[in-house]
N, C-alpha and C positions, 0 to 999 in steps of 0.2 A: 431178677426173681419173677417166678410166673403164677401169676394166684389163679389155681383152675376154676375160682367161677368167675374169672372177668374173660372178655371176649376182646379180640385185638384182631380185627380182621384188615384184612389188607385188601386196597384197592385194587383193582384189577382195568388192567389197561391194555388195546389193543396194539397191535407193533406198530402203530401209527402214534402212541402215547394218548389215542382219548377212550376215554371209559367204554366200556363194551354198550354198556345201560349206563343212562340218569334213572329213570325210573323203571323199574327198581335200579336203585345206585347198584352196580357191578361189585359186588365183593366178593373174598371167599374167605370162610374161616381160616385161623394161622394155621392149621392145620392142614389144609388144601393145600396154602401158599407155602409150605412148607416141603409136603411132598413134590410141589410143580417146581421149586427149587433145585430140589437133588433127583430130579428128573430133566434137568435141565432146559424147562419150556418155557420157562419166564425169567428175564431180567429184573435184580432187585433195584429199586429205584431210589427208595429210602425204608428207615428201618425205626422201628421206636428206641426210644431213649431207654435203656437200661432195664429193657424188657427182654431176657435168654430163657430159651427152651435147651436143655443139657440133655446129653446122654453121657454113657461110661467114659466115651470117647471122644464127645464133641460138643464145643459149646457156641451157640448160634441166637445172635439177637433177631427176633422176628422181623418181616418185614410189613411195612406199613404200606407201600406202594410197591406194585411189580407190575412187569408189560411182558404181554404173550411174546414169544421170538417169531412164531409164524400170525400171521396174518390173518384175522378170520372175516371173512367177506361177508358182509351186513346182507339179510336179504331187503331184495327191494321194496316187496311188498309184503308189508306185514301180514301176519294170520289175523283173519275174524274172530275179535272175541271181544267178550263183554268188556273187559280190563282193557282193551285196546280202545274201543269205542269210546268209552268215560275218557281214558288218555286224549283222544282224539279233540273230544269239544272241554276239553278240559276240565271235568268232571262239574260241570253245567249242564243246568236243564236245556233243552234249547227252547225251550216253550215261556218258562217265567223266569230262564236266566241265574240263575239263585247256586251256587256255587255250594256243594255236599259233601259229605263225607262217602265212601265209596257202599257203606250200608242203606243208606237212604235213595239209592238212585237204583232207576230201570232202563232198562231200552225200551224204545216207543218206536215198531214198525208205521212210518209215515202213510204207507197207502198199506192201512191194516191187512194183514193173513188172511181173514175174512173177505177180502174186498180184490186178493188174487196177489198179496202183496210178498214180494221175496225176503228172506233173511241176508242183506247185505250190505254193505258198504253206502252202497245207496240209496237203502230204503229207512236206515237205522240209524235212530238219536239218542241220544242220553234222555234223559226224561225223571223229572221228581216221580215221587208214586202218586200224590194228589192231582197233577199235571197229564199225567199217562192215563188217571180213569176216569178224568175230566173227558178227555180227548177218546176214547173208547176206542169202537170200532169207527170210528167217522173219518172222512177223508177232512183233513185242514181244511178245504175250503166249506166244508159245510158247517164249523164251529168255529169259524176265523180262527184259527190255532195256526201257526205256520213258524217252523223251526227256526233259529234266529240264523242260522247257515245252512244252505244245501248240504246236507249229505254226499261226501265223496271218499272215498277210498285211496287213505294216504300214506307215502310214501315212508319209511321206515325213518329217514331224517329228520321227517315231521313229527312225527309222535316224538322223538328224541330231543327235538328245540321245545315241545311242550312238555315233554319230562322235567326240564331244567327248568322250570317255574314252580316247582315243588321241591324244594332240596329236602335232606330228611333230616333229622331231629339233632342228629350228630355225623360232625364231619372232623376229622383228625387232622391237624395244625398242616400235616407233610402232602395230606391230600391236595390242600388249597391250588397249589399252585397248577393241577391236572383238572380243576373243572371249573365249570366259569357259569357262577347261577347267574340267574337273569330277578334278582331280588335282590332285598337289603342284606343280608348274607356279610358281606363284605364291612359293613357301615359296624360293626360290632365294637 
């Protein structure tokens, strides 16, 4: 039976069987995974327990876990973006350290805009808001402020070893065995 306001999304796995994303965990609505099914692009993995979606002519229990059949090549170096950068220092300040929710955090250009400083990978920290207009337009060394790590621009595996230190709120019994948090997760 399928109660249309529960949501039953199924994991999504690359043909290597690891998650496309930890963060965001890779899923796609049963819906999706459904279409990609009788499209024949993903292999079912596992499936819920007594969970069918019916038509006049077919009856098919959803699935909980599927893996793409082709292969989709990670890129190497992730896009600049604000959501990458918090991923990056792990949604920490780098300045007071203080670990946030993704509403309370900025990015803090290291050698300020004002001071000739670029938009990038290298020049850019996570940063509280208190932290960020402590620090203003000043270079670190003129307010002893100094990022708790250099600033570098990291590789797509990386952000994804720090995805997995945020698992999210629910994960379904079939998933477990396709991802591997780096928390007490497991200790339940």
């Amino acid at each position: 039976m399928l109660a249309t306001n529960q949501h039953f999304p199924a994991l999504v796995l690359n043909a290597d069987f690891r998650p496309l994303s930890y963060f965001p965990l890779s899923l796609w609505s049963w819906q999706e995974a459904i279409k990609a099914v009788f499209l024949d692009r993903v292999s079912v993995l596992s499936e819920y327990d007594d969970i069918e979606v019916h038509s006049p002519s077919l009856s098919m229990r959803l699935p909980s876990v599927i893996a793409l059949k082709d292969y989709i090549q990670m890129a190497r170096k992730p896009a600049f973006t604000r959501f990458n950068v918090f991923l990056r220092d792990n949604f920490s300040c780098q300045y007071c350290h203080d670990r946030l929710p993704t509403h309370e955090l900025t990015f803090d250009h290291v050698i300020p805009r004002a001071r000739g400083g670029q938009t990038s990978w290298e020049n850019v920290v996570t940063a509280c808001s208190p932290c960020n207009l402590l620090k203003g337009s000043k270079l670190p060394s003129e307010i002893s402020m100094f990022p708790r790590r250099k600033p570098v621009q990291p590789i797509t595996r990386h952000l994804q070893e720090n995805g997995r230190s945020f698992p999210p709120n629910y994960l379904h019994e079939s998933w477990r065995d396709y991802l591997y948090w780096d928390s007490e997760l497991d200790r339940d």
